[in-house]
Backbone as JSON, one array per atom type, in Angstrom:
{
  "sequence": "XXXXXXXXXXXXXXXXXXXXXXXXXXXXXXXXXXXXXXXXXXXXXXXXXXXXXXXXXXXXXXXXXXXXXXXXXXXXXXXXXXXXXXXXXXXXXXXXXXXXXXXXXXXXXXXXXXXXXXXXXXXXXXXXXXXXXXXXXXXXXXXXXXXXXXXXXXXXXXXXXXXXXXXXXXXXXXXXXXXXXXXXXXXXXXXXXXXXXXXXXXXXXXXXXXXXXXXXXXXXXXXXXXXXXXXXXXXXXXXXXXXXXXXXXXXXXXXXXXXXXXXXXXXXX",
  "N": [[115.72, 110.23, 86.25], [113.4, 109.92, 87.93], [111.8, 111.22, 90.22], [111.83, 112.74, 94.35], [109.22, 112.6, 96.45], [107.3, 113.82, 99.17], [107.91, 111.37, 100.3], [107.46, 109.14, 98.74], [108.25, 108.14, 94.91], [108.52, 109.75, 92.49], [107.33, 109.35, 89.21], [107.38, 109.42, 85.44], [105.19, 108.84, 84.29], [103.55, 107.83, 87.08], [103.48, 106.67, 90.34], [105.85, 105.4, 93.4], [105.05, 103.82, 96.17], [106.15, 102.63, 98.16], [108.82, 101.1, 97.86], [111.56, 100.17, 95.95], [112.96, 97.33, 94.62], [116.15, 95.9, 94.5], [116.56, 92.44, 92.96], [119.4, 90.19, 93.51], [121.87, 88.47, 92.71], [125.01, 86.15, 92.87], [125.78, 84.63, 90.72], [124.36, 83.42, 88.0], [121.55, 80.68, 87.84], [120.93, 79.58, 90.19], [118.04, 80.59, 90.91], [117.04, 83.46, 90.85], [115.54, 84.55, 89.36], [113.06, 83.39, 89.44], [112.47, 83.46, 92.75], [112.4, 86.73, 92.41], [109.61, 86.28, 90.83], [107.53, 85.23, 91.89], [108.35, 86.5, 94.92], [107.39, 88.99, 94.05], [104.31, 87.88, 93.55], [103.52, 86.93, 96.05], [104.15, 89.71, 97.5], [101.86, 91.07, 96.25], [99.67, 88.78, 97.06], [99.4, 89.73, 99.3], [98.03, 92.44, 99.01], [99.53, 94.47, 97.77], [100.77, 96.73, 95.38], [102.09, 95.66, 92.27], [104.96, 95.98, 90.36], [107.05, 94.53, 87.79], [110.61, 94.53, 86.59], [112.14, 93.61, 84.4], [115.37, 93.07, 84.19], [117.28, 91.32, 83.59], [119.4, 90.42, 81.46], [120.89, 88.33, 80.58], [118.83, 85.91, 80.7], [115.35, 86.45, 79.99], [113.24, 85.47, 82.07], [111.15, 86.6, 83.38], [108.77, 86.92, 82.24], [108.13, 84.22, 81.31], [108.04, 82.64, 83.86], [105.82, 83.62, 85.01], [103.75, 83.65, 83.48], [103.3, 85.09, 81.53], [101.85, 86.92, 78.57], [101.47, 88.67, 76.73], [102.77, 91.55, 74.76], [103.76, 94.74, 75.81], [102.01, 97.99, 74.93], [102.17, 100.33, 73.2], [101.19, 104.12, 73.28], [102.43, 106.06, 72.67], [105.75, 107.42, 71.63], [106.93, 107.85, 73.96], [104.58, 106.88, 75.83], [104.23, 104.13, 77.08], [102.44, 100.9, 77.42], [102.47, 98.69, 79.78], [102.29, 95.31, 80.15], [100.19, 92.93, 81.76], [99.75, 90.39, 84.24], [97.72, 88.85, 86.16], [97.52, 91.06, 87.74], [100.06, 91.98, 88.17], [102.61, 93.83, 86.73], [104.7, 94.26, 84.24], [107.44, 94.77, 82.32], [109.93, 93.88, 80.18], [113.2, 92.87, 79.3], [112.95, 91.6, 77.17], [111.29, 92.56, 75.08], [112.85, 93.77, 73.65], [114.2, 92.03, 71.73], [113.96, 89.76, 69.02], [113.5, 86.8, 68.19], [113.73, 85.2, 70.37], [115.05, 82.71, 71.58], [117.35, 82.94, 70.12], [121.48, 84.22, 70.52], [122.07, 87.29, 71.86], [124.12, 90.09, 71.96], [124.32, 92.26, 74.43], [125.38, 95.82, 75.96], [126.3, 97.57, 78.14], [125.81, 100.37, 77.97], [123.7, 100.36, 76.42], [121.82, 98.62, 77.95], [121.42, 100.49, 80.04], [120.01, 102.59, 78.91], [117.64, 101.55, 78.07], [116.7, 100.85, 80.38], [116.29, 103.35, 81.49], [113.77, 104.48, 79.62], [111.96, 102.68, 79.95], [111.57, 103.57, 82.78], [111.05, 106.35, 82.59], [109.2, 106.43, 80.39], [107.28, 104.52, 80.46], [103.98, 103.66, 81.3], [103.39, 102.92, 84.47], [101.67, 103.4, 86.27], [100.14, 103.86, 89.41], [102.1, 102.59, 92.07], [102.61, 99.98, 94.76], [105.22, 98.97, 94.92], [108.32, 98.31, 93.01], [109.89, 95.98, 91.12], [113.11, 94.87, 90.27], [114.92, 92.89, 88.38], [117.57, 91.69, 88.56], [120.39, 91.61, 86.28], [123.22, 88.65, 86.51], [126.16, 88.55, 88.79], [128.65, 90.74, 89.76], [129.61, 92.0, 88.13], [129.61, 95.07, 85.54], [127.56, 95.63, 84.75], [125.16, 94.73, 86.76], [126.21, 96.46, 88.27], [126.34, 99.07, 87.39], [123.53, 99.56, 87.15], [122.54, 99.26, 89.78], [123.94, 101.51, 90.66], [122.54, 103.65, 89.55], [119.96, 103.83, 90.62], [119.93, 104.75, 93.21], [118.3, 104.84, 95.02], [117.13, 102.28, 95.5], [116.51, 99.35, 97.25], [118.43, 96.15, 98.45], [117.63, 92.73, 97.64], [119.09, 89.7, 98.57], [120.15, 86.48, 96.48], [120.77, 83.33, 96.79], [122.18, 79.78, 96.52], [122.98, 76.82, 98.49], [125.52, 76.41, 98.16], [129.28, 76.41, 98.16], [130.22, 78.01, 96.02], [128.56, 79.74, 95.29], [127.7, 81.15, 97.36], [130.05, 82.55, 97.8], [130.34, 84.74, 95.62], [127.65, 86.14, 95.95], [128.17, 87.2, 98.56], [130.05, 89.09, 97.33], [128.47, 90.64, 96.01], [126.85, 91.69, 97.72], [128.55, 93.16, 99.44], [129.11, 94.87, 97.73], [126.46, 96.6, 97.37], [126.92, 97.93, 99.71], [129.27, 99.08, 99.68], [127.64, 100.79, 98.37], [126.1, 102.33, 99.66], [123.68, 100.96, 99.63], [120.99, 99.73, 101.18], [120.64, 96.66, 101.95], [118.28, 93.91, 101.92], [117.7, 91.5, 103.05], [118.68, 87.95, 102.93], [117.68, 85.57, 100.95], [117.51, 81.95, 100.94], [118.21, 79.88, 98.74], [117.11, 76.75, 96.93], [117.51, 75.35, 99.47], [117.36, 73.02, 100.39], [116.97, 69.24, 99.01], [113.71, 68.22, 98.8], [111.67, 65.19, 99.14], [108.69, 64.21, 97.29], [107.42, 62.49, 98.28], [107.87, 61.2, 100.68], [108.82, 63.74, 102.56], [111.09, 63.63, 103.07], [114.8, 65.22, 104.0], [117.1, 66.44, 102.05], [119.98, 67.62, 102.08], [121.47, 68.51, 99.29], [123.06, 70.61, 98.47], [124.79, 71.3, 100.24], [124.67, 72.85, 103.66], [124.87, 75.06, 105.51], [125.3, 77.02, 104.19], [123.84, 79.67, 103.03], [123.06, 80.55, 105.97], [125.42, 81.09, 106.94], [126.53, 83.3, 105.46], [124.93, 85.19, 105.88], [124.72, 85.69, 107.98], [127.77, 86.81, 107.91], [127.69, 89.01, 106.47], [125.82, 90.6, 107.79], [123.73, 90.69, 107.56], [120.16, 89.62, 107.72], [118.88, 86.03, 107.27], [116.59, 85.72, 105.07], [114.56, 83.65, 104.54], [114.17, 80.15, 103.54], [113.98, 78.61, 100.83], [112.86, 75.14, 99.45], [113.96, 72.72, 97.47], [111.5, 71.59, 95.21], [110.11, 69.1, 93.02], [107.52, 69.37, 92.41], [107.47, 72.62, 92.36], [109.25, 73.51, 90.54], [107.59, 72.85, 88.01], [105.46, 73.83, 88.08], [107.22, 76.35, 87.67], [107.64, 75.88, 85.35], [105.45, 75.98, 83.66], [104.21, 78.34, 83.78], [102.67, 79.34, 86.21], [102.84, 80.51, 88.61], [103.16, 79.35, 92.23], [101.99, 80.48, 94.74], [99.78, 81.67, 93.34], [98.26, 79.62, 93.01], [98.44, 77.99, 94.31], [97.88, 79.03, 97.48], [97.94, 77.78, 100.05], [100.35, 76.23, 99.92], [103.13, 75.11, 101.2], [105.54, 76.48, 100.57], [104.19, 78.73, 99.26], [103.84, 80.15, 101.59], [105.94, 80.4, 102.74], [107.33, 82.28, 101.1], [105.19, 84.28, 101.54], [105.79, 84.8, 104.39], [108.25, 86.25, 103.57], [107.86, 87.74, 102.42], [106.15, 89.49, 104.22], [107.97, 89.91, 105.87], [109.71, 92.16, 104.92], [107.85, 93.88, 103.7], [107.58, 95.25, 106.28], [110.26, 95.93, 106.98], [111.32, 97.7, 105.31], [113.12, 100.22, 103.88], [111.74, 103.86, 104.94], [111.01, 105.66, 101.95], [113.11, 108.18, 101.15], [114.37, 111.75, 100.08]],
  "CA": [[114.67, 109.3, 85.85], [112.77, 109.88, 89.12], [112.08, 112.26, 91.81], [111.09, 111.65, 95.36], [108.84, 113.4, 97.01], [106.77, 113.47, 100.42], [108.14, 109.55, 100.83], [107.18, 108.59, 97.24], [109.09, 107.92, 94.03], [107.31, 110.68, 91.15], [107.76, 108.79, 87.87], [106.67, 110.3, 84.59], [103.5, 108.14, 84.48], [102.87, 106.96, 87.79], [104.49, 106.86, 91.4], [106.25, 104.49, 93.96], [105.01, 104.48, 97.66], [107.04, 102.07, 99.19], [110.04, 100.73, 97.69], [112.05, 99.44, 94.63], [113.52, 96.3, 95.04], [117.17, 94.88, 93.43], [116.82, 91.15, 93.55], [120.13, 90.16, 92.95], [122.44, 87.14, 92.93], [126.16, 86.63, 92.67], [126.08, 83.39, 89.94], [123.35, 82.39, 87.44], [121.54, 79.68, 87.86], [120.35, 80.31, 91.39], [116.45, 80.85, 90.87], [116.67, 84.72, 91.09], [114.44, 84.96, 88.42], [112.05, 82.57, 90.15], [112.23, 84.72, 93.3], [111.48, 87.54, 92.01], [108.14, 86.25, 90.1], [107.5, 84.34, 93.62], [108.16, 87.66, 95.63], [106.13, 89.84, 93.53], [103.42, 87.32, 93.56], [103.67, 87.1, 97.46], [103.5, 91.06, 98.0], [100.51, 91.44, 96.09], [98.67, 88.41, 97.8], [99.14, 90.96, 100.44], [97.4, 93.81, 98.78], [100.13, 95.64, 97.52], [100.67, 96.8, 93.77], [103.67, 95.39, 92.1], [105.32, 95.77, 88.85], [108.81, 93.99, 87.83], [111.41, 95.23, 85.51], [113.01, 92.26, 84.03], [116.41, 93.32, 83.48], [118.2, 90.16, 83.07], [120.0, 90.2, 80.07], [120.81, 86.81, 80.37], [117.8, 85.37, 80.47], [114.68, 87.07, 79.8], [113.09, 84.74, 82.34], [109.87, 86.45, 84.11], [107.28, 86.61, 81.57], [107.76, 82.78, 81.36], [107.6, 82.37, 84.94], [104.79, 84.72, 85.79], [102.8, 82.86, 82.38], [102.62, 86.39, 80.82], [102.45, 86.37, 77.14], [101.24, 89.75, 76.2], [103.87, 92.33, 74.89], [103.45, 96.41, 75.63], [101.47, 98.66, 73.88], [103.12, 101.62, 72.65], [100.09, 105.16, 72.54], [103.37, 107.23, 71.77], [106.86, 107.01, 71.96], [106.57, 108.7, 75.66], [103.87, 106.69, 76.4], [103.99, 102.56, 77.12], [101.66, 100.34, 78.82], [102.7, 97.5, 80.47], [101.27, 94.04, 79.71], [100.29, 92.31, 83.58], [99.21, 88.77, 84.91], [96.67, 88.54, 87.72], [97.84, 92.64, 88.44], [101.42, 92.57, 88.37], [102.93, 94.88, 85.66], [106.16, 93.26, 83.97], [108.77, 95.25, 81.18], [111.02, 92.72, 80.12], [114.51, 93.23, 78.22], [112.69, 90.25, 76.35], [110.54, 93.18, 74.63], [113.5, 94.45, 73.03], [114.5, 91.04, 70.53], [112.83, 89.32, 68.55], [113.9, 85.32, 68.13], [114.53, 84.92, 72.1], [116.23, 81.83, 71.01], [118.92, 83.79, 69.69], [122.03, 84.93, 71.05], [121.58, 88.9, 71.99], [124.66, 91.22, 72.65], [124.14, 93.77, 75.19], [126.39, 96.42, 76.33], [125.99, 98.17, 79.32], [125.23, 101.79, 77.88], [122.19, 99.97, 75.92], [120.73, 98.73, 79.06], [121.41, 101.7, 80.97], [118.78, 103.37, 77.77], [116.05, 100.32, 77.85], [116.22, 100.52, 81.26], [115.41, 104.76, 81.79], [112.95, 104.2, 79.69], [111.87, 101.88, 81.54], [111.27, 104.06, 84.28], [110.64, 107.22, 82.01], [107.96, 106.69, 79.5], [105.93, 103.13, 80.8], [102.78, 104.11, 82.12], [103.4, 102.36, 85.67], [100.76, 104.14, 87.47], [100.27, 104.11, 91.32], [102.54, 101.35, 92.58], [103.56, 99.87, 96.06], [106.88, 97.79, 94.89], [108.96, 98.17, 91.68], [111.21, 95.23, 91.58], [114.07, 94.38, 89.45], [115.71, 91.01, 88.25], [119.1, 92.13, 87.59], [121.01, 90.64, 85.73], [123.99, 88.08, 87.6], [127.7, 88.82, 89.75], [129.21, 91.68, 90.52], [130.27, 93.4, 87.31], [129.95, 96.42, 85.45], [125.68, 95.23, 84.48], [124.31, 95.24, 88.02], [127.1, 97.83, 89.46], [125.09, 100.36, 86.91], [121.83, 99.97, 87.61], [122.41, 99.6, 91.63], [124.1, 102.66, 90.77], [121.51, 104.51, 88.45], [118.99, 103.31, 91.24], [120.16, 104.79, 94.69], [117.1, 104.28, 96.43], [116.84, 100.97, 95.45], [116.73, 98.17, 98.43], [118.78, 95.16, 97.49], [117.65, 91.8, 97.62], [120.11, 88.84, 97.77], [119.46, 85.4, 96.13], [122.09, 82.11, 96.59], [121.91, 78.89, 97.06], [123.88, 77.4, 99.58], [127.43, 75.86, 97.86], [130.31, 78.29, 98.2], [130.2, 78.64, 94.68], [127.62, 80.6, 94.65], [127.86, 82.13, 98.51], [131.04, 83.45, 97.96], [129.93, 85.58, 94.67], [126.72, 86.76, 96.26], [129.17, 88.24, 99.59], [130.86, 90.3, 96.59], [127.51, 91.43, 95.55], [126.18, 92.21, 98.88], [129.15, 94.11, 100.1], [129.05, 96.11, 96.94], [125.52, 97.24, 97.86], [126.9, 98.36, 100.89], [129.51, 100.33, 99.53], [127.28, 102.23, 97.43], [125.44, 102.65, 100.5], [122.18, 100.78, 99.39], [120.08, 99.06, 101.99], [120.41, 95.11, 102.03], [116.89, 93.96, 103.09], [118.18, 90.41, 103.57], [118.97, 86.8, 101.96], [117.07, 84.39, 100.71], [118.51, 80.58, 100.32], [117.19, 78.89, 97.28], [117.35, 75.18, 96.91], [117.96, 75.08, 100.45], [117.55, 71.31, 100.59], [115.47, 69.0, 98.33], [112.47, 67.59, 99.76], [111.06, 64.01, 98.56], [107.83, 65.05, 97.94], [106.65, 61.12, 98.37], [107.84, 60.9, 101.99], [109.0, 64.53, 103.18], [112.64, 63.6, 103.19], [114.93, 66.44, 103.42], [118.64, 66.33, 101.61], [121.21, 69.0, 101.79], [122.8, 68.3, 97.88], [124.34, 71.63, 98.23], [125.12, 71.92, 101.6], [123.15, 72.99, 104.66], [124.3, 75.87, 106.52], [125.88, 78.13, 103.56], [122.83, 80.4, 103.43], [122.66, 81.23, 106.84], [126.75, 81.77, 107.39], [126.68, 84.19, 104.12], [123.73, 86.05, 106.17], [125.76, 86.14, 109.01], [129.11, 87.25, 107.43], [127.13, 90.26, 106.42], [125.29, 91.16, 108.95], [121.74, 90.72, 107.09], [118.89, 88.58, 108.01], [118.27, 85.61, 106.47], [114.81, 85.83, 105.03], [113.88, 82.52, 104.35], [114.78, 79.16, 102.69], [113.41, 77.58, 99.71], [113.55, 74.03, 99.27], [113.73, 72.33, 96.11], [110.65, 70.43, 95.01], [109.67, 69.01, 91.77], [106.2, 70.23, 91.81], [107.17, 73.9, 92.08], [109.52, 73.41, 88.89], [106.85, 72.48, 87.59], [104.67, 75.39, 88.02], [107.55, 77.51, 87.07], [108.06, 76.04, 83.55], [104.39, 76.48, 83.02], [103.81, 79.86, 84.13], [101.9, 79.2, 87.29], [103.71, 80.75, 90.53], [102.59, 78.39, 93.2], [100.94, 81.4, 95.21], [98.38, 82.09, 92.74], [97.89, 78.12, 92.31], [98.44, 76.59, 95.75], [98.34, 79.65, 98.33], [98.6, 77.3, 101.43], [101.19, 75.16, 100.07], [104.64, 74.71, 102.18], [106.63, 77.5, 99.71], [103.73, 80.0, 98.96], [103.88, 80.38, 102.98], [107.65, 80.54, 102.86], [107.55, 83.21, 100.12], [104.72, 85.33, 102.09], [106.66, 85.11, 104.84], [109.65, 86.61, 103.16], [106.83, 89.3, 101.93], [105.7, 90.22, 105.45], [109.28, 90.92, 106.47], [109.99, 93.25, 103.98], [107.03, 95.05, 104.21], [107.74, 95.43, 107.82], [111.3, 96.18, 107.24], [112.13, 97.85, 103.99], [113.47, 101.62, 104.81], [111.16, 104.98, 104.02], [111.86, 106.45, 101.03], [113.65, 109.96, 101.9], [115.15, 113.05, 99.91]],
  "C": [[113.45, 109.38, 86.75], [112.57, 111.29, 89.81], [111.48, 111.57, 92.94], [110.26, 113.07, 95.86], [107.7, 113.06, 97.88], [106.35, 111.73, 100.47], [107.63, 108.88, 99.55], [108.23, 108.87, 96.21], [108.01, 108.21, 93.33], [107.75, 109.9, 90.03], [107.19, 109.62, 86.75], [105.25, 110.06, 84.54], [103.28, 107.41, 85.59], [103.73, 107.33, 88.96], [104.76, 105.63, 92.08], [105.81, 104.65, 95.26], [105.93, 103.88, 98.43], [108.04, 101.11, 99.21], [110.73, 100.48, 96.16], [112.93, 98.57, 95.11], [114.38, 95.41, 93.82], [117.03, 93.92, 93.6], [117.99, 91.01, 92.68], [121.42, 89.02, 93.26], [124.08, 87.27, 92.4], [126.22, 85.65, 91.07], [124.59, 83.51, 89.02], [123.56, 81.23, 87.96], [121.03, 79.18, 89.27], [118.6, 80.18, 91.72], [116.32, 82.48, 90.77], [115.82, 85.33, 89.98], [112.87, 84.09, 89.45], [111.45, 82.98, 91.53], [111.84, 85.85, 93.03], [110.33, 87.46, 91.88], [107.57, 85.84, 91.76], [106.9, 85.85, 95.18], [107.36, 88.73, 95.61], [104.89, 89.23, 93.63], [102.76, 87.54, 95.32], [103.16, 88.29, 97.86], [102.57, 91.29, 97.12], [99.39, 90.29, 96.35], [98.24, 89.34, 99.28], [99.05, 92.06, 100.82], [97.7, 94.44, 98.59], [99.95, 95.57, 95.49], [101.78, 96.75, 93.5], [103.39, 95.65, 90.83], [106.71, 95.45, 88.69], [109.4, 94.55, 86.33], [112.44, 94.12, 85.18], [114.35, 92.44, 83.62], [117.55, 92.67, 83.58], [118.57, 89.83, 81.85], [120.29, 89.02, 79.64], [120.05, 85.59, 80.01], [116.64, 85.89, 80.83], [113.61, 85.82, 80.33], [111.51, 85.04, 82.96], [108.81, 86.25, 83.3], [107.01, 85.16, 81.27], [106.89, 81.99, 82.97], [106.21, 82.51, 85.21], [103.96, 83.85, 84.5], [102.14, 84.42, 81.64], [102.98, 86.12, 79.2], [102.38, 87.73, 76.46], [102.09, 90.65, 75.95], [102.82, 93.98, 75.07], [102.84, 96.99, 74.77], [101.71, 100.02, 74.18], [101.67, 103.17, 72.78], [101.14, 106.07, 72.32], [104.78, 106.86, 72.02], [107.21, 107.77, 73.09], [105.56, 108.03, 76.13], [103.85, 105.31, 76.08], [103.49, 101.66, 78.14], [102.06, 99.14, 79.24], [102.03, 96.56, 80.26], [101.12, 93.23, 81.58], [100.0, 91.25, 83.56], [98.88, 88.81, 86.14], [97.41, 90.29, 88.61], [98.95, 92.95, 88.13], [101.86, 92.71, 87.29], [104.46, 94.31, 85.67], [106.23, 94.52, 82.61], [109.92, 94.44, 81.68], [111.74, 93.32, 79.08], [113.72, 92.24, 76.74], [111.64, 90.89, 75.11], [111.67, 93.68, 73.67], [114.2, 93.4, 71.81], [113.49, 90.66, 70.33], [112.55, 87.06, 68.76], [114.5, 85.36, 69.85], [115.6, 83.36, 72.44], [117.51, 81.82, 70.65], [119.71, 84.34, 70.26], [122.0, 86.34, 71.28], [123.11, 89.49, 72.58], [124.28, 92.5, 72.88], [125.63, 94.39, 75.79], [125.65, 96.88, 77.4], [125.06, 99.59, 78.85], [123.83, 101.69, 76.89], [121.2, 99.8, 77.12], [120.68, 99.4, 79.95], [119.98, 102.15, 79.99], [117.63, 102.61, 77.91], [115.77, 101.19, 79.21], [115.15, 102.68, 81.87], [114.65, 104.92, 80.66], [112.22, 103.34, 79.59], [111.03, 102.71, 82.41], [110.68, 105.58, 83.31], [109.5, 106.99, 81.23], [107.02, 105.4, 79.46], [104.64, 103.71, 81.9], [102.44, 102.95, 83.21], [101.97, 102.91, 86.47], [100.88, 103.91, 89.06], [100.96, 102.41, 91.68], [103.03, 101.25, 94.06], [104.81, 99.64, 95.65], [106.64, 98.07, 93.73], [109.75, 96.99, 91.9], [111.84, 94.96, 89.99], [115.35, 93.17, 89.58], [116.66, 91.63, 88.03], [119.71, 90.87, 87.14], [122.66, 90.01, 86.92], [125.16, 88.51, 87.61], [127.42, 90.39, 89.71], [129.85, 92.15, 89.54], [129.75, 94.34, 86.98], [127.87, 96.6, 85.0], [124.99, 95.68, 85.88], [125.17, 96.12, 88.74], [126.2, 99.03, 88.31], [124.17, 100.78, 87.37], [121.8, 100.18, 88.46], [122.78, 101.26, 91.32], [123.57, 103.97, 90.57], [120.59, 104.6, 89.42], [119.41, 103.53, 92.95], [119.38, 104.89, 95.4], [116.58, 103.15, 96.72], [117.09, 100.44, 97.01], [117.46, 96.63, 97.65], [118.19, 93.99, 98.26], [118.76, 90.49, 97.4], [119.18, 87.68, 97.32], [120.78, 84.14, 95.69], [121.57, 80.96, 96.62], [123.65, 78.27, 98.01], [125.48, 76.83, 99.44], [127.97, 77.09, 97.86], [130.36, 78.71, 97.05], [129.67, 79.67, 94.39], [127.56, 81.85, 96.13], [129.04, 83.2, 97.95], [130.31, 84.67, 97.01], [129.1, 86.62, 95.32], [127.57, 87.49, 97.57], [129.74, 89.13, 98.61], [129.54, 90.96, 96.42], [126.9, 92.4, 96.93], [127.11, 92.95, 99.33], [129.51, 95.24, 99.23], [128.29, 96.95, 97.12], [125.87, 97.64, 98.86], [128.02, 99.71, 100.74], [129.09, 101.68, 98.61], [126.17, 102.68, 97.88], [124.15, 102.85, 100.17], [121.86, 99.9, 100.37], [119.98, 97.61, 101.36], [119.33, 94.82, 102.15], [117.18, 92.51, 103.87], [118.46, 89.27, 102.43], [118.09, 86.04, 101.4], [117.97, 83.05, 99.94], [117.8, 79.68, 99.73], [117.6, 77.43, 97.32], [117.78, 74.83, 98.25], [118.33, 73.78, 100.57], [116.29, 70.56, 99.06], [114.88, 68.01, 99.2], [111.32, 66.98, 98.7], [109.36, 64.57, 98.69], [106.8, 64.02, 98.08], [106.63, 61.23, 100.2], [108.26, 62.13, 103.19], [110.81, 64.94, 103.75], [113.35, 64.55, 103.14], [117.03, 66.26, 102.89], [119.4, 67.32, 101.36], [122.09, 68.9, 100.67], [123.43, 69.37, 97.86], [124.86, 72.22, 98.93], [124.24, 72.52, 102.8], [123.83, 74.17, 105.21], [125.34, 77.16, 105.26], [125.3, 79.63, 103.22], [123.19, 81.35, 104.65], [124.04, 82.15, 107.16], [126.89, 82.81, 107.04], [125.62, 85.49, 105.27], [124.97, 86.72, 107.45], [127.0, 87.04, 109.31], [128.74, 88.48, 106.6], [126.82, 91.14, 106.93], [124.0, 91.49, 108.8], [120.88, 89.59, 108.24], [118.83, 87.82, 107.09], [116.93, 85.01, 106.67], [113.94, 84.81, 105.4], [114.24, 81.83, 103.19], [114.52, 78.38, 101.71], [113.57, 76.16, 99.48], [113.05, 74.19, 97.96], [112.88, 71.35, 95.56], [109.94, 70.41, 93.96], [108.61, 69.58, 91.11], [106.47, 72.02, 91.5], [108.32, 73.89, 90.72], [108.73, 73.25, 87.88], [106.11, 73.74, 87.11], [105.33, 76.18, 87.66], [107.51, 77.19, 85.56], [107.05, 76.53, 82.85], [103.81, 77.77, 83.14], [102.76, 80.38, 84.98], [102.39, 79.15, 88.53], [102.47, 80.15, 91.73], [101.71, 79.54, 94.07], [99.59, 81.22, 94.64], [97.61, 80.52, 92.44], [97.53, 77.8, 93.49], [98.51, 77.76, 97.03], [98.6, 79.04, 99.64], [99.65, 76.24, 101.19], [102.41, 76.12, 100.84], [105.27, 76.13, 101.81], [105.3, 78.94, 99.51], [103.83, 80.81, 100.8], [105.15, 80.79, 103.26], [107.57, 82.18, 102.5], [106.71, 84.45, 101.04], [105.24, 85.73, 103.47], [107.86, 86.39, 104.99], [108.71, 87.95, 102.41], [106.95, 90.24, 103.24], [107.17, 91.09, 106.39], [109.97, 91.72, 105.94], [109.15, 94.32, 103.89], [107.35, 95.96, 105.79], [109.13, 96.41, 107.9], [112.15, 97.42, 106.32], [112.08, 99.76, 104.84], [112.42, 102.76, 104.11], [112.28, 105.38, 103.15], [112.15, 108.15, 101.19], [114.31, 110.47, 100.41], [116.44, 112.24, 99.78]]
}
């Protein structure tokens, strides 16, 4: 689907300079759609060129997020352009039904096909960051693609009940035996935070995040709290970055940019 060459990822229409990124979670239900849009938003307040590959089968969740409405335009069947929002270049599974309302069975060896091309015939052009939503746990959906995708960097995404830690430790030590690069955690709903008086409440626990980071041997990135206003902005399709860049969370999120930039591994041969 790819080649690499002098530290770049050759695509058919376009190249990669400096990473592709799994975000990837053990559970729905998480935010890892919301991260993503968030993360991508983040590294291109900080001048990079993103494009996301929505390949959550489950829920065909970024073009809501991100407030994209536009679908692809086709100039051949080898040649598809990407629809963007404020730069960042989105292909969504959500291109492939019609009634998104509607139940959708996927198989694996379908979205193995969306997904190379995907990467084969979308006219990506010059990009810093590819990222991809995968779809959620640790079966035979995101063990593909990680697998299809060995240069990928993985992203985790939990929040912090064991429900959801434990899962994401299966996911993360899968990436490890298929000897892909972790980059680190991120802990979603960390706490919620009153956003009258600043209050902060651990409803799903307080240190499950960091243990999970620990019991890896990642970094964790950085912690999201949970606050009404940025629900808000996601339902409407206004990632708090591009809305509020000095609020509390777009600071979090660039954060969790800057150490990835910093950190993420060259791409090699």
């Amino acid at each position: 689907m790819y080649d690499i060459e002098d530290g770049r990822i050759i695509l058919n229409h376009g190249s990669i300079h400096e990473g592709l990124i799994a975000v990837a979670s053990g559970k729905g239900g998480v935010g890892k759609s919301t991260v993503t849009v968030n993360l991508a938003t983040a590294l291109k307040e900080r001048g990079k060129r993103v494009g996301i590959v929505d390949a959550d089968i489950y829920g065909f969740n970024v073009p809501g997020i991100l407030g994209l409405k536009d679908k692809p335009k086709a100039k051949s069947e080898e040649e598809i352009y990407p629809p963007d929002k404020n730069g960042i270049k989105v292909m969504s599974m959500a291109s492939f039904v019609g009634d998104q309302s509607e139940a959708v069975i996927w198989r694996a060896p379908l979205l193995q096909s969306a997904l190379k091309q995907f990467m084969e015939d979308v006219y990506w052009g010059e990009l810093d960051y590819l990222l991809f939503d995968l779809p959620p746990g640790a079966g035979d959906m995101p063990l593909n693609i990680m697998q299809q995708f060995s240069d990928t960097s993985v992203l985790l995404v939990t929040t912090p009940q064991e429900t959801a830690t434990s899962v994401a430790g299966r996911v993360g030590q899968l990436a490890e035996q298929l000897d892909l690069d972790v980059l680190g955690l991120v802990n979603n709903m960390a706490y919620y935070q009153c956003s009258e008086c600043g209050h902060k409440d651990y409803i799903f626990g307080k240190n499950g995040g960091r243990e999970l980071a620990d019991q890896l041997g990642i970094e964790l990135l950085g912690e999201i709290p949970l606050q009404s206003q940025i629900r808000k902005l996601s339902d409407t399709g206004k990632p708090v970055i591009f809305e509020d860049p000095d609020h509390e969370i777009s600071k979090i999120y660039l954060n969790i940019a800057d150490q990835i930039i910093d950190n993420i591994k060259e791409i090699k041969v």
